[in-house]
C-alpha angles and dihedrals in degrees: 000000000000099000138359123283101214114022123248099033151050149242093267092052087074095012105053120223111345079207094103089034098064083051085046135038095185118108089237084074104065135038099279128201099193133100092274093057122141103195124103113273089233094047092051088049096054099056078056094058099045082090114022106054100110099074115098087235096077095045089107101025097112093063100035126120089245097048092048092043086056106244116170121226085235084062089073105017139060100230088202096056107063121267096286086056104111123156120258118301137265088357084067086058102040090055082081102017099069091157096048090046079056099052098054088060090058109113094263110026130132120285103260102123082054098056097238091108131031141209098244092047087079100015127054091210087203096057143273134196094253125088117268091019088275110172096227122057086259148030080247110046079051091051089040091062087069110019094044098149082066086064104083140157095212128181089233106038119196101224092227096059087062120044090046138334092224095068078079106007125065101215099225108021148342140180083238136077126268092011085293104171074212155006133286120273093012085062091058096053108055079080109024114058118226089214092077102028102031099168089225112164112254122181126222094278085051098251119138112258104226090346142280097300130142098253095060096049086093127056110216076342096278133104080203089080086084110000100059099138091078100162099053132304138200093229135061124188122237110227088205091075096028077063097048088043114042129065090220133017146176120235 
């Protein structure tokens, strides 16, 4: 090797004695880093950090999913390329996360396939206090870095907003718009029953317009007919004048 790989050091540093090595040629008898490594996945990290180990990304390394399901820093990174050498990306991910891979090819899913959004822009891959390694204390406060005008704060909240966004929205794909976990107005309804907000279609005296049946609960089929400011809004309106107003109405 014509000159050193990472400064300040040399091969034997990660690779052990190069004594046996030069006897045999052979991988078993060096400390490997490649996929037919024998060494023990916690031994080969350490020599890893060993030097890296001043970086806020590994505070929280020792107890993270990836560290306690024994992946290997060489699983992510190329040890010959410098520490901000990672293998291409998601597929690095993916190689793991098969159902996740399958979840960004869904009809509506973040861009990550087409390299607008990353993995680690959501996810610390080397552990965070926070569950599913995300890199803010919530799924919100995540989502928020991106979708801030769904922060608020509004002068009328929608309790679901929130406490957390997946209680609507899948994080990496769905067969829905907009990430939906359903559709609209089934959504809706896993939390607003229909018994006492039927959507059935009134006229301006009051009376039902074709009855009370199932297929008139939902005008055009969406709550979002009257209801579009989902996340939150500064405004409500008042169904006393929708009533006096409109020729028909939903209650």
């Amino acid at each position: 090797m014509k000159k050193k790989v990472v400064r300040n050091t040399d091969c034997d540093t990660c690779h052990g004695s190069g004594d046996q090595h030069r006897k045999d040629e052979t991988i078993a008898s060096i400390v490997s880093f490649t996929k037919k490594s024998t060494q023990d996945v916690q031994e080969l990290n350490k020599k890893c950090l060993s030097c890296h180990n001043t970086t806020p990304k590994v505070s929280f390394w020792k107890n993270s999913k990836h560290n306690l399901n024994q992946v290997s820093c060489a699983s992510c990174h190329r040890m010959h390329g410098g520490a901000a050498s990672v293998k291409p990306k998601p597929e690095t991910c993916f190689a793991c996360h098969k159902d996740v891979q399958a979840q960004v090819k869904k009809l509506s899913h973040h861009p990550i396939m087409e390299g607008k959004v990353s993995c680690s822009d959501c996810h610390n891959p080397h552990g965070e206090l926070s569950h599913g390694n995300l890199v803010a204390g919530t799924v919100n406060q995540v989502c928020y870095k991106c979708h801030a005008d769904k922060r608020g704060p509004f002068v009328w909240e929608h309790p679901p907003v929130e406490e957390n966004c997946l209680i609507c929205h899948e994080s990496h794909g769905a067969p829905h718009a907009k990430l939906l976990r359903e559709r609209v107005p089934n959504l809706c309804q896993d939390c607003h029953d229909w018994s006492r907000h039927p959507g059935t279609i009134y006229d301006n005296q009051g009376g039902f317009l074709g009855g009370a049946k199932a297929t008139n609960r939902f005008l055009a089929r969406s709550c979002n007919n009257c209801h579009s400011k989902i996340h939150g809004s500064y405004g409500a309106v008042n169904p006393a004048n929708l009533y006096n107003s409109a020729k028909h109405f939903v209650r």
